[in-house]
C-alpha angles and dihedrals in degrees: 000000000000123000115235103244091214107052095005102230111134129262134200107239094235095074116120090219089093136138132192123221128185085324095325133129101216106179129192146220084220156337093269081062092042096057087044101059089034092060084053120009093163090065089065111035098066 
């Protein structure tokens, strides 16, 4: 299980609602989530 960086519930790793990030698999509850990290992956990655 990964943990959605924006709201924090946990996701399966096989969703399609995914990002990647410098390298990094980043996977979401949603696409709501999704948009959110995508317009500023930087906020969330600290």
């Amino acid at each position: 299980m990964a943990i959605d960086v924006i709201c924090g519930m946990k996701v399966k790793e096989d969703t399609n609602i995914r990002s990647e990030f410098k390298g990094k698999t980043y996977y979401f509850c949603s696409e709501h989530c999704k948009k959110e990290f995508d317009r500023n992956p930087i906020k969330y990655t600290r």
